[in-house]
C-alpha positions in Angstrom: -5.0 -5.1 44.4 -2.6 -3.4 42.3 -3.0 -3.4 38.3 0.5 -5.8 37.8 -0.9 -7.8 40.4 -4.2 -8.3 38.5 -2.4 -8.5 35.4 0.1 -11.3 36.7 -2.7 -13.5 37.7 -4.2 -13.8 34.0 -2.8 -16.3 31.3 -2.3 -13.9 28.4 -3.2 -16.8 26.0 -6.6 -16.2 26.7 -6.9 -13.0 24.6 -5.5 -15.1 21.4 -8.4 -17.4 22.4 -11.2 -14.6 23.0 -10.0 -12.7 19.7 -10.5 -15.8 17.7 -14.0 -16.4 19.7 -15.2 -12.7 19.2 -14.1 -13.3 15.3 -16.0 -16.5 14.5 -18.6 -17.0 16.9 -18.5 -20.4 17.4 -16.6 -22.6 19.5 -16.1 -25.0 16.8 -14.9 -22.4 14.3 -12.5 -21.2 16.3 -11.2 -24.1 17.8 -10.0 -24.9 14.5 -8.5 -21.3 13.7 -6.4 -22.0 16.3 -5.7 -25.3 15.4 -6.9 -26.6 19.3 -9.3 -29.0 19.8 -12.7 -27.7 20.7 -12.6 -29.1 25.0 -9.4 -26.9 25.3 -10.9 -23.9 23.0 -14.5 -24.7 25.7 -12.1 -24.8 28.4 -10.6 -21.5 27.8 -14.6 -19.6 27.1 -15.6 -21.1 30.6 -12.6 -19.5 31.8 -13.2 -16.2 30.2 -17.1 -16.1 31.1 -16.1 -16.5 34.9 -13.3 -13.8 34.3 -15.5 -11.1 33.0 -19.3 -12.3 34.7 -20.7 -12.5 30.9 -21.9 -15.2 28.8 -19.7 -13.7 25.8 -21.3 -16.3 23.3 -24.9 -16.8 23.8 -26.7 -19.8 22.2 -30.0 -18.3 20.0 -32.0 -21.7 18.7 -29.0 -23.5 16.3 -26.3 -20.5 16.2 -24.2 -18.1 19.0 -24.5 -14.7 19.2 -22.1 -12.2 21.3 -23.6 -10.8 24.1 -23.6 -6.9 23.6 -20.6 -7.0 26.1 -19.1 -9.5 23.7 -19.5 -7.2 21.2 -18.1 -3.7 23.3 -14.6 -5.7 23.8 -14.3 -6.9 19.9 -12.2 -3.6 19.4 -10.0 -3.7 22.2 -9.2 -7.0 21.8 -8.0 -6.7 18.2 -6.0 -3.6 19.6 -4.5 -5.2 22.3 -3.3 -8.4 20.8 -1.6 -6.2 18.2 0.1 -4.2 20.8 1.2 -7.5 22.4 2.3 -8.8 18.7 4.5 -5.7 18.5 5.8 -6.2 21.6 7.4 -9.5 20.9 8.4 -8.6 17.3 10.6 -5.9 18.3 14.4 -6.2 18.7 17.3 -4.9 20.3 19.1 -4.8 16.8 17.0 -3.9 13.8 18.7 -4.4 10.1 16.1 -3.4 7.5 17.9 -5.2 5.0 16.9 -8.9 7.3 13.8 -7.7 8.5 10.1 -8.7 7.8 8.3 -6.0 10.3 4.8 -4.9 8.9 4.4 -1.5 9.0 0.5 -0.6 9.3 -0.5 2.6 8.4 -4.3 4.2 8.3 -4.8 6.9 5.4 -7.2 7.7 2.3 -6.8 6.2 -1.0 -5.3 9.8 -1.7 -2.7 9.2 0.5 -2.0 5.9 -0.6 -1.8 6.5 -4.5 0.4 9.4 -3.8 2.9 9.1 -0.8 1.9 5.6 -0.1 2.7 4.1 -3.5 6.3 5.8 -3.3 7.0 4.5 0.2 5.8 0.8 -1.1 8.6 1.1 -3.8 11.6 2.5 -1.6 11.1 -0.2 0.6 11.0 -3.2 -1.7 14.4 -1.8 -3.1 15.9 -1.4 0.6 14.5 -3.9 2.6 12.9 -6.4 0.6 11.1 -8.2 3.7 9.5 -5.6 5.2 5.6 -4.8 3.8 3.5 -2.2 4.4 -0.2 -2.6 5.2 -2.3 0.7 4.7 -5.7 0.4 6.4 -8.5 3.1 5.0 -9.5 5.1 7.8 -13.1 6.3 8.4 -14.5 9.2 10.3 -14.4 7.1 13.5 -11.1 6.3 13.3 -10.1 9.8 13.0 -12.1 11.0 15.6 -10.7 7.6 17.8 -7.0 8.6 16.4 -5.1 8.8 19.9 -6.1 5.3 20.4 -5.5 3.5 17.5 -2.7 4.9 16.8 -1.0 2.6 19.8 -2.0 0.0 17.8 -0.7 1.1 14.3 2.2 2.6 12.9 1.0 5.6 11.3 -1.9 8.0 9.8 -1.4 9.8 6.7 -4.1 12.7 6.9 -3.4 16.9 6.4 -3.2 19.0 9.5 -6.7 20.5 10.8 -8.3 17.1 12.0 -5.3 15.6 14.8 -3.7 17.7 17.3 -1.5 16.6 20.6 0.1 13.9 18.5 3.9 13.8 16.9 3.7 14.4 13.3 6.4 14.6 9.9 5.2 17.1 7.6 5.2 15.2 4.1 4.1 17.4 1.1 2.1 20.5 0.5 -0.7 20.1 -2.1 -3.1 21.9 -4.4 -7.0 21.9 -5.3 -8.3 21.6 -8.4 -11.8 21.2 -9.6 -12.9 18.3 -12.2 -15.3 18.5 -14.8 -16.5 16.2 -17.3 -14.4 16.8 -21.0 -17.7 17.4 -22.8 -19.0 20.0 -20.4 -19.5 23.0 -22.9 -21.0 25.4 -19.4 -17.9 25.5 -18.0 -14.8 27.3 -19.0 -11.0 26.7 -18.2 -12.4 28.4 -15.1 -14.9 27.4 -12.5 -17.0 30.7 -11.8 -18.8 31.6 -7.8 -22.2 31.4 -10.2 -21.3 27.7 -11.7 -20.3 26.8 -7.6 -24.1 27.5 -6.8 -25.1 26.6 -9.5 -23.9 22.8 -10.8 -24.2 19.8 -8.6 -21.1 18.2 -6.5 -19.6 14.6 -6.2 -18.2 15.3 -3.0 -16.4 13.1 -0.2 -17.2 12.7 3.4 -19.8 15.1 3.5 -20.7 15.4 7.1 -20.7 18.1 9.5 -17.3 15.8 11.2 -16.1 14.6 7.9 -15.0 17.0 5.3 -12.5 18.0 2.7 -11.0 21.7 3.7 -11.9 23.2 0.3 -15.5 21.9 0.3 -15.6 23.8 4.1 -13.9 26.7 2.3 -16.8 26.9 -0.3 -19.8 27.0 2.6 -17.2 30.2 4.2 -17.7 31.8 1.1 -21.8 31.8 1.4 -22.5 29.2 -1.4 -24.0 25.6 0.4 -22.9 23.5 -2.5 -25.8 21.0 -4.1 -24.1 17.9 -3.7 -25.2 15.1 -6.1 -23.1 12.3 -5.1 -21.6 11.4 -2.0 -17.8 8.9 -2.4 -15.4 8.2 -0.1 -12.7 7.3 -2.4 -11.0 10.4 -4.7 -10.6 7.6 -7.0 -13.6 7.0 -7.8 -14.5 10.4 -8.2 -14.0 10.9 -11.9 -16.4 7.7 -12.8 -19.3 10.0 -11.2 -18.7 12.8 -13.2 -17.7 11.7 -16.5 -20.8 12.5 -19.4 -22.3 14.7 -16.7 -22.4 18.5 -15.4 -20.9 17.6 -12.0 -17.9 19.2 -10.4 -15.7 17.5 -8.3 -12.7 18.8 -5.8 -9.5 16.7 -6.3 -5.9 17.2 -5.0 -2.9 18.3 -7.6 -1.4 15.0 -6.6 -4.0 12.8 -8.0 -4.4 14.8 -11.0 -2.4 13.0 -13.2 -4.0 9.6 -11.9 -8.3 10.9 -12.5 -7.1 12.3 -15.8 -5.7 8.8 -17.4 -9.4 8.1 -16.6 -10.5 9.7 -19.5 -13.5 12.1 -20.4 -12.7 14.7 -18.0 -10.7 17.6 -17.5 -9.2 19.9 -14.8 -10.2 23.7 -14.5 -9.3 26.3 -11.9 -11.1 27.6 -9.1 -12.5 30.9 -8.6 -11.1 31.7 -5.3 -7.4 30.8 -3.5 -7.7 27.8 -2.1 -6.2 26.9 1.4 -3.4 24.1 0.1 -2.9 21.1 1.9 -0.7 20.8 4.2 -0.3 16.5 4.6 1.3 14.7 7.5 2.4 11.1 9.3 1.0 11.3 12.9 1.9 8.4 15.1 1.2 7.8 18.8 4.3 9.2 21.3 4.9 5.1 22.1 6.7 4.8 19.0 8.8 7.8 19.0 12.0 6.0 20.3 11.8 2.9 18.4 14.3 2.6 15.6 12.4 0.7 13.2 9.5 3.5 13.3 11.9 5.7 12.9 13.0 4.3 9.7 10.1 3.8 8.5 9.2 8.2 9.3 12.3 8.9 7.1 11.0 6.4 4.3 8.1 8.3 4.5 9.7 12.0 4.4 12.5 11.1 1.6 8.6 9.5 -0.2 7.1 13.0 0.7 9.9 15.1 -1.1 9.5 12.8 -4.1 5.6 13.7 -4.5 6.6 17.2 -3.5 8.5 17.2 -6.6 5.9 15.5 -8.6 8.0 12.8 -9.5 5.5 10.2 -8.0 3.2 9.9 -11.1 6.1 9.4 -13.2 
């Protein structure tokens, strides 16, 4: 049997049903989510547990747990009704100006203060319904990028961790180092001997998870001591504040980490590789006119942090 004849043969309103099971884990709880009363929301499980041979909720003394097959389709469920959502809120005409599309768009908090913060404010003065929703991403959702970018509008991330995917170059950025104000060891400029020598608040510190200039360091023969371990840039000037940390932040977010107070920004010792950040997207939404509004929001926003204008 064909795949569209499998697919013809299932009522679709069964994943809206399996979602909403897989998120509360109870009948009950769900049935209510989806304002159905809980013999149809029963009705619809029994028909789901035949469908795939598994139990999906399993009954452990007063409470359900999912069955570890339950638990496997939680992700592709959540991606595929989103798909299906997009489907049916595309249109043949697309006015930004009447519009209320969500746009959803993974990235770091970097990406968001910076680039993200700009695109939020072109939008609300052009197309007041449309909202953005940016998602952190994580090392697996890099590493998963291909697929959930069907589901999603966009990644904001610098070249050197996707490949094989369509991409807009944004904005081209600088490291700096960090240092706490009252740090009387360290000059206006970091030295190789304070790199070996002073401990690190780093981010994503893992051998698939890393920041180019922290890989650039290890290159150079110095295996940094790191102290503290963040994933937010953020929050990065809270952990070295009133100590003798360093910490590697982008030009961008400069002006943002220094309104913190009690640190300061010195140079490095060696020419860092700059950044070189992009919007990937998955090829399905390459011909779709509201994406592609959405890329040159996103460019015209890049060109403004380019500039520096962002932190204005």
């Amino acid at each position: 049997m064909t795949d569209h004849l499998l697919l013809s043969r299932l009522d679709l309103n069964l994943l809206v049903s399996l979602d909403a099971l897989l998120t509360e884990r109870s009948v009950t709880r769900a049935a209510e989510r989806l304002h159905l009363s809980q013999p149809a929301l029963s009705a619809s499980l029994a028909r789901l547990r035949v469908h795939f041979g598994d139990q999906i909720l399993a009954r452990r003394g007063n409470t359900y747990e999912l069955t570890p097959f339950a638990i496997r389709l939680t992700e592709h469920t959540t991606t595929a009704l989103e798909a299906a959502r997009r489907v049916f809120e595309s249109q043949a005409t697309w006015t930004p100006t009447q519009s209320t599309r969500e746009f959803s768009v993974y990235g770091s908090d970097y990406g968001f203060a910076t680039v993200g913060k700009v695109v939020a404010q072109l939008a609300a003065e052009r197309a007041e319904g449309v909202r953005f929703r940016f998602l952190l991403h994580n090392p697996l959702v890099v590493d998963d990028a291909a697929n959930r970018l069907r589901a999603v509008d966009g990644m904001i991330i610098p070249h050197g961790f996707l490949a094989d995917l369509p991409y807009q170059d944004l904005w081209t950025d600088e490291w700096v180092a960090l240092v706490a104000e009252d740090n009387a060891t360290v000059g206006d400029t970091l030295t190789m001997e304070d790199l070996g020598r002073l401990p690190f608040v780093t981010n994503y510190a893992s051998r698939t998870a890393f920041t180019s200039v922290s890989r650039q360091i290890q290159q150079l023969g110095i295996e940094p001591h790191v102290d503290v371990v963040v994933e937010s840039f953020l929050s990065m000037p809270h952990f070295i504040t009133g100590t003798d940390r360093i910490g590697l932040i982008q030009s961008a977010m400069l002006p943002t980490a220094l309104r913190i107070g009690g640190i300061r920004a010195v140079s490095l010792p060696f020419a860092a590789t700059p950044l070189v950040n992009a919007l990937w997207w998955h090829p399905v939404h390459s011909q779709d006119p509201e994406h592609a509004w959405m890329r040159d929001l996103f460019a015209e926003a890049g060109r403004i942090v380019d500039e520096g204008l962002h932190a204005d």
